[in-house]
C-alpha positions in Angstrom: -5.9 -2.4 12.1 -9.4 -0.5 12.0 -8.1 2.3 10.2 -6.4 0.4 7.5 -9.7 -1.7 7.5 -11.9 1.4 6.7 -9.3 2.7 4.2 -9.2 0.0 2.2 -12.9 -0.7 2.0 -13.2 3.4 1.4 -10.7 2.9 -1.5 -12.4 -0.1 -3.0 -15.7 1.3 -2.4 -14.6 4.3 -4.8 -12.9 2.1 -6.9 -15.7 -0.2 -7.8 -13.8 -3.2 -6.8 -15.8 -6.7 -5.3 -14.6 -9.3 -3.3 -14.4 -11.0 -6.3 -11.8 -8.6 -8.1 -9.3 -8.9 -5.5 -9.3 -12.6 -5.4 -6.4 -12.7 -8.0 -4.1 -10.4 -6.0 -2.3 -11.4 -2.9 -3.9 -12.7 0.5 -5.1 -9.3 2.3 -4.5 -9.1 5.7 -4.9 -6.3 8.2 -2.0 -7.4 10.3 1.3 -6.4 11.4 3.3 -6.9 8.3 7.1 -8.7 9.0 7.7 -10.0 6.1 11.2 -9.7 4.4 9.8 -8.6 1.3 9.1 -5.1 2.8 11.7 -4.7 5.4 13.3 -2.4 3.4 10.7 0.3 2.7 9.9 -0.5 6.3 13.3 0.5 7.9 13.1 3.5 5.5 9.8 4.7 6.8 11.2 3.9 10.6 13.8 6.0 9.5 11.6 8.7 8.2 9.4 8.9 11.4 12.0 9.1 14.3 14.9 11.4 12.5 13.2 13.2 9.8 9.8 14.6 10.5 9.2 17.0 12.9 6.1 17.3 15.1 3.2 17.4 12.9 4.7 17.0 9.6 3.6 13.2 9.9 -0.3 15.1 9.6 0.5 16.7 6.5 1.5 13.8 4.7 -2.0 11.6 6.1 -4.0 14.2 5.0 -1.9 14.2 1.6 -2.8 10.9 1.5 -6.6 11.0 2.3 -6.8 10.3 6.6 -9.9 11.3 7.7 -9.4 14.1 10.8 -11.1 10.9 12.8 -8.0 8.5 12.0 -5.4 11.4 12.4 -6.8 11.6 16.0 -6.9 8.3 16.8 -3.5 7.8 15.7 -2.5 10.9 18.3 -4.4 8.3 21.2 -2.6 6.2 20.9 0.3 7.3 21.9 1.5 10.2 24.6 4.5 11.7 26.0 7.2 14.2 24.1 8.3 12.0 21.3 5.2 10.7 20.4 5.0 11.8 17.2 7.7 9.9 15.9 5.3 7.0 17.0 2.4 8.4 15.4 4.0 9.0 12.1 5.1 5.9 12.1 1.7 4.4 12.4 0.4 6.8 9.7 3.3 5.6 7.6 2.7 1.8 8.0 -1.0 2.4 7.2 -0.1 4.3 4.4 2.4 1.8 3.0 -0.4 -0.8 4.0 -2.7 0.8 0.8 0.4 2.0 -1.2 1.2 -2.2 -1.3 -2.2 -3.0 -2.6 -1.6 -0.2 -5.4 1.5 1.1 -6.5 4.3 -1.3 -8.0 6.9 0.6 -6.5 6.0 2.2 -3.0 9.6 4.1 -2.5 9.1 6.3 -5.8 5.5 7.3 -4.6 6.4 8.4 -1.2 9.1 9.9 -2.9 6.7 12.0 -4.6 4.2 12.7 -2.1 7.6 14.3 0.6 8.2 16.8 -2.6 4.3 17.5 -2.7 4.2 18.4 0.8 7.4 20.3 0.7 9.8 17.7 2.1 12.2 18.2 -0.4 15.1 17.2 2.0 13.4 14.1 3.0 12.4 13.2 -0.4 15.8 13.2 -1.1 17.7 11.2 1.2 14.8 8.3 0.4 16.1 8.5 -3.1 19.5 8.6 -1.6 18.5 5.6 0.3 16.9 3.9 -2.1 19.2 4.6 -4.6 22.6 2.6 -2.6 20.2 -0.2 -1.4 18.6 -1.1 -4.6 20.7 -2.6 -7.3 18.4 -2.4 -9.9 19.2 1.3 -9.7 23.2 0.7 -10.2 24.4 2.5 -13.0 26.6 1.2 -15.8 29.2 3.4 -17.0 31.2 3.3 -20.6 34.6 3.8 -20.1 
């Protein structure tokens, strides 16, 4: 919670944005997020962080994204043993998708872009994959 905390207030700080300007947009909260609205993108990113990136590919994309060296190492504490990457990008990606939320209308298409940024072209696109048989506003309709 403290690192999406001091991102957020980072991000607003650079963004000129008040208390006052966020008081139209959703209730902000710095907590676990269940909800069903973003169960999807969440099961992606699961998905993405235990059987896609490899060791330290999860600290490509944070840094992509603008995590400090102070929150990349906390995120390492807090977990240990030989698959705790996959834990840690998790964690990165949840943080991330915590900010992405607050920004970006459609969250998928801008992690789609940030995996062919970094070079993870065959990540990238098995979340367009994904996205593409889960979401049926992207159901094509064919002239026969």
């Amino acid at each position: 919670m403290l690192i999406k905390a001091e991102r957020y207030y980072a991000w607003r700080e650079e963004h000129h944005e008040g208390i006052q300007d966020s008081a139209g947009r959703s209730t902000l909260t710095f907590k676990q997020d269940h909800s069903l609205e973003t169960r999807h993108i969440r099961t992606l990113l699961w998905n993405l962080a235990y059987q896609q990136l490899k060791e330290k590919d999860w600290q490509r994309l944070a840094r992509l994204w603008g995590f400090t060296e102070d929150q990349i190492r906390a995120i390492e504490e807090q977990w240990s043993g030989n698959k705790s990457f996959c834990e840690q990008g998790y964690r990165a990606l949840l943080i991330w998708l915590h900010g992405a939320l607050m920004t970006q209308p459609d969250p998928t298409k801008l992690l789609y872009e940030d995996l062919v940024c970094a070079g993870f072209l065959e990540s990238a696109e098995k979340i367009r994959q994904f996205k593409g048989k889960t979401d049926p506003r992207s159901k094509k309709c064919a002239v026969s």
